[in-house]
ZASELO-568650 format. One record per residue (C-alpha): x, y, z. Coordinates in steps of 0.001 Angstrom, whole numbers, padded with zeros to 6 digits, always signed. Each point is the difference from the previous one (the first is absolute). Example, Ala and Ser with C-alpha at 12.3 -4.5 7.8 and 13.67 -1.06 7.14 Angstrom:
BEGIN
+012300-004500+007800
+001370+003440-000660
***
This chain:
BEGIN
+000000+000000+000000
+001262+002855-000824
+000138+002824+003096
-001566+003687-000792
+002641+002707-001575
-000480+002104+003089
+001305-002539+002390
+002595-000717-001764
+000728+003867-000683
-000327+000057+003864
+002485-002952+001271
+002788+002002-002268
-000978+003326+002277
+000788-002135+002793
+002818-001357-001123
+001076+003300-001191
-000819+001645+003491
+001617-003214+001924
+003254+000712-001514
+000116+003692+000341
-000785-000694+003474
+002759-002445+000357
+003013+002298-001188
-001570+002495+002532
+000420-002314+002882
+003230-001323-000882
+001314+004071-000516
-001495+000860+003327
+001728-003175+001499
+002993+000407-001443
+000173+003751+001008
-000623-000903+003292
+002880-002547-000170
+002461+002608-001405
-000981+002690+002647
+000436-002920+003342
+003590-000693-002100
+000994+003525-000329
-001305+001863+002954
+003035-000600+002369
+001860+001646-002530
-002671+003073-000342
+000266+000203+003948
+003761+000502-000146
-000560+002370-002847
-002354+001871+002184
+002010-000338+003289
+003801+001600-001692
-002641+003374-000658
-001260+000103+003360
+002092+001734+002831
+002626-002117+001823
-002222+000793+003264
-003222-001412-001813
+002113-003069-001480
+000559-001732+003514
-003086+001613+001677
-001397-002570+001953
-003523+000286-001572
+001068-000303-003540
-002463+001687-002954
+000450-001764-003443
-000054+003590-001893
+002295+002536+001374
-001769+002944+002283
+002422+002220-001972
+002488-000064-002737
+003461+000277+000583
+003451-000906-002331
+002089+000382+003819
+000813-004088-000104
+001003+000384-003832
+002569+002867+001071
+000997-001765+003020
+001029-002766-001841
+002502+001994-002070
+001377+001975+003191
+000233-003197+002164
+002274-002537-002739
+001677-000274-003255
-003254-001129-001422
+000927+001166-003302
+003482-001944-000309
-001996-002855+001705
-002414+000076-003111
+003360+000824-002535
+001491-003412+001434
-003643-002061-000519
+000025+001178-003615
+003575-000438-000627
+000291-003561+001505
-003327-001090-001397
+000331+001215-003000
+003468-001074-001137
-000680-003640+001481
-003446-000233-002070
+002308+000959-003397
+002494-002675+001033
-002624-002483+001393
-002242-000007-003397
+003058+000086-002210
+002098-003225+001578
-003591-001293+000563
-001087+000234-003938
+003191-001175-000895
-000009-003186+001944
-003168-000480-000737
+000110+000358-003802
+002887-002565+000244
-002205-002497+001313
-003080+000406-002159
+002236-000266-003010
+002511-002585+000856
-002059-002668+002447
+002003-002526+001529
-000230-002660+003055
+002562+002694+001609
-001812+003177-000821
-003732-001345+001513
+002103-001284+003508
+001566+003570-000281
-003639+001573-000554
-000949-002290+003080
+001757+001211+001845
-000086+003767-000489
-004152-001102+001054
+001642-001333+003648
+001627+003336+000583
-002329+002154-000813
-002053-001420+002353
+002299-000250+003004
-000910+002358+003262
+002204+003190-000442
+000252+000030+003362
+001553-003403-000351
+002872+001422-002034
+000615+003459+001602
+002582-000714+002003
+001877-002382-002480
-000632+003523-002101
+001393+002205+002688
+003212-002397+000599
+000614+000206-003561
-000083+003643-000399
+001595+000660+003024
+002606-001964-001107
+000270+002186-003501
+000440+002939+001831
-002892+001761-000528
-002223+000241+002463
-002325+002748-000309
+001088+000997-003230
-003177-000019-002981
+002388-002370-001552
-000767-002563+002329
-003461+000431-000023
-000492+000075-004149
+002423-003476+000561
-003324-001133+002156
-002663+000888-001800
+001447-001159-003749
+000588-003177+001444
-003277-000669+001491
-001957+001495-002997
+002054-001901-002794
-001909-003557+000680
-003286+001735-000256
+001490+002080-003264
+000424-003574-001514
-003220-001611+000960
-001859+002376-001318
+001970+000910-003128
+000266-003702-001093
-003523+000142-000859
+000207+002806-002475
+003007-001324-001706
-001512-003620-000547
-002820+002085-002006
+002240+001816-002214
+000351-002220-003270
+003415-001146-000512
-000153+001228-003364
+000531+003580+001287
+003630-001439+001633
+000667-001632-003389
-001025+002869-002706
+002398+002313+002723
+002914-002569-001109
-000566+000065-003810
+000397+004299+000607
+003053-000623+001701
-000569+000160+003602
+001393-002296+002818
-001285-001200+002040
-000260+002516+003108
-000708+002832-002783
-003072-002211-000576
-000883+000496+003379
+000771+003851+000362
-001635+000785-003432
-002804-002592-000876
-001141-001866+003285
-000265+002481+002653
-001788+003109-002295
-002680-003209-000482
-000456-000899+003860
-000293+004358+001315
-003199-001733+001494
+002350-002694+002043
+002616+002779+000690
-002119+002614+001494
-001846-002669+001899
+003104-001659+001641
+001003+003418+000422
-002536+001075+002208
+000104-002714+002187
+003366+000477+000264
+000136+003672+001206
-003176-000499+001998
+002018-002934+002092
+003667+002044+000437
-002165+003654+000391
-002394-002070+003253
+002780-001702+001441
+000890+000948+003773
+001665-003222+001060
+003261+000352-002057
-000118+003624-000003
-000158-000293+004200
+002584-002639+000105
+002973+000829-002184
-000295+004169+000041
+000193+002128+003162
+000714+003868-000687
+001225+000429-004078
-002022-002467-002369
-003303+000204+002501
-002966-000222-002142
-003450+001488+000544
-001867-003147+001768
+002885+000153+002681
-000727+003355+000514
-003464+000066+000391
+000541-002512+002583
+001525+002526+002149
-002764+001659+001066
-000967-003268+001935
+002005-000329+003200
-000451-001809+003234
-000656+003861+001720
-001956+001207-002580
-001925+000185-003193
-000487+002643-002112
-003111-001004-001990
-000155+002987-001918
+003240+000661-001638
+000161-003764-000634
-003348-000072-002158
+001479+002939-001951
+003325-001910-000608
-002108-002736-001000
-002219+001606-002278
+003193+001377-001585
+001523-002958-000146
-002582-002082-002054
-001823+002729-001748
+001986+000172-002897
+000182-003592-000761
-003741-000418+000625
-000407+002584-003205
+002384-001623-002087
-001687-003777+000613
-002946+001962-001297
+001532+001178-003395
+001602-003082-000098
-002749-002216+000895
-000684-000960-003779
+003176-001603-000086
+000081-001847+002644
-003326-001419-001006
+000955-000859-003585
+003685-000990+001273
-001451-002944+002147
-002905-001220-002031
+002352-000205-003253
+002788-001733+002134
-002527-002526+001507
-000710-001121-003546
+001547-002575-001513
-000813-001322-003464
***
């Protein structure tokens, strides 16, 4: 039998109106999400404008009672906080150049010339990676301090390239295995060599791979306060040590420290978002395989 055009013209409203309804929900609920994700960080936004008396008041408001930059320009009269930042972008960013490059070289070695040797090798770049790195810190600090050069950024961009180069590889390998070979051979018929290959042909084709392993990269050397604490005292100090200062055993000052803080991881917070696109593309192309 066959049903009426108006109910039928009415089930597609419904289904129409059903699935409007749904995106609505799952907006709502995932704006909901976001905000219970992101509101610590709004709160410490909120509290490095508020006055250092309001910041530790002992009936705290969520919005500041008055606006006030006195935490932001206590935090340049207190400490060094600029050379602090100078030494997180100069340590971070050097080892994330060295990291990516030994990493994408290693790991265009093993997608193109696979061997019994190179997968125990690729093995076992997986087994550090995922080692504690408070397992290895003082192994790391013996090591340097053996070197000479203790809290120097040279020991520090040492660190950090070493323990980014087996993610570097892991995550590279996949890009190179879905480059074509034929790209490594038409580079030989023009002449090149093999590492001219690489330089010229392979990496301009993996940016995506690049830019993803480099963000990672400077996102794990910029964050890190273990190293930084243990192997630098007064020269190389990096920013996470020295927001740490403000915490003592006598005394916290909650209000300069949100303002270092907000300092700190403001800037790489806006370049994750104009980088986001690549680090979207960069680990949905390298998690393909064909």
């Amino acid at each position: 039998m066959i049903r009426p055009n108006a109910e039928v013209s009415n089930e597609n409203t419904l289904g129409r109106l059903f699935k409007k309804n749904n995106k609505t929900i799952i907006g709502i609920f995932t704006t909901v999400l976001a905000l219970l994700f992101i509101s610590p960080y709004i709160y410490i936004v909120l509290t490095s404008i508020k006055p250092s008396s309001d910041a530790i008041s002992p009936s705290p408001t969520f919005f500041p009672r008055e606006l006030s930059l006195e935490n932001y320009v206590t935090i340049f009269n207190q400490m060094p906080i600029v050379k602090y930042f100078f030494n997180s972008f100069i340590t971070a960013s050097i080892s994330t150049i060295l990291a990516v490059f030994l990493g994408s070289l290693a790991a265009y070695g093993l997608s193109r010339f696979s061997s019994k040797t190179g997968n125990i090798f690729l093995l076992l770049t997986l087994c550090v990676r995922m080692i504690p790195m408070i397992s290895i810190a003082i192994p790391m600090y013996i090591i340097i301090n053996g070197m000479g050069l203790i809290d120097t950024r040279i020991a520090l961009i040492i660190t950090y390239t070493a323990i980014n180069v087996p993610f570097a590889i892991w995550l590279m390998i996949g890009f190179f295995n879905n480059v074509p070979k034929e790209f490594d051979e038409a580079a030989r018929i023009d002449g090149c060599n093999i590492f001219t290959a690489f330089i010229k042909v392979i990496l301009p084709v993996s940016l995506p791979g690049l830019a993803t392993a480099a963000i990672f990269c400077f996102m794990l050397a910029w964050n890190d306060f273990l190293f930084a604490l243990l192997l630098t005292s007064t020269n190389a100090k990096t920013a996470t040590v020295g927001i740490s200062e403000f915490l003592t055993a006598y005394n916290l000052d909650l209000g300069p420290m949100t303002a270092a803080a907000v300092s700190f991881s403001l800037p790489v917070m806006v370049f994750s978002i104009l980088v986001q696109r690549y680090i979207v593309s960069g680990m949905t192309l390298g998690a393909v395989k064909e």
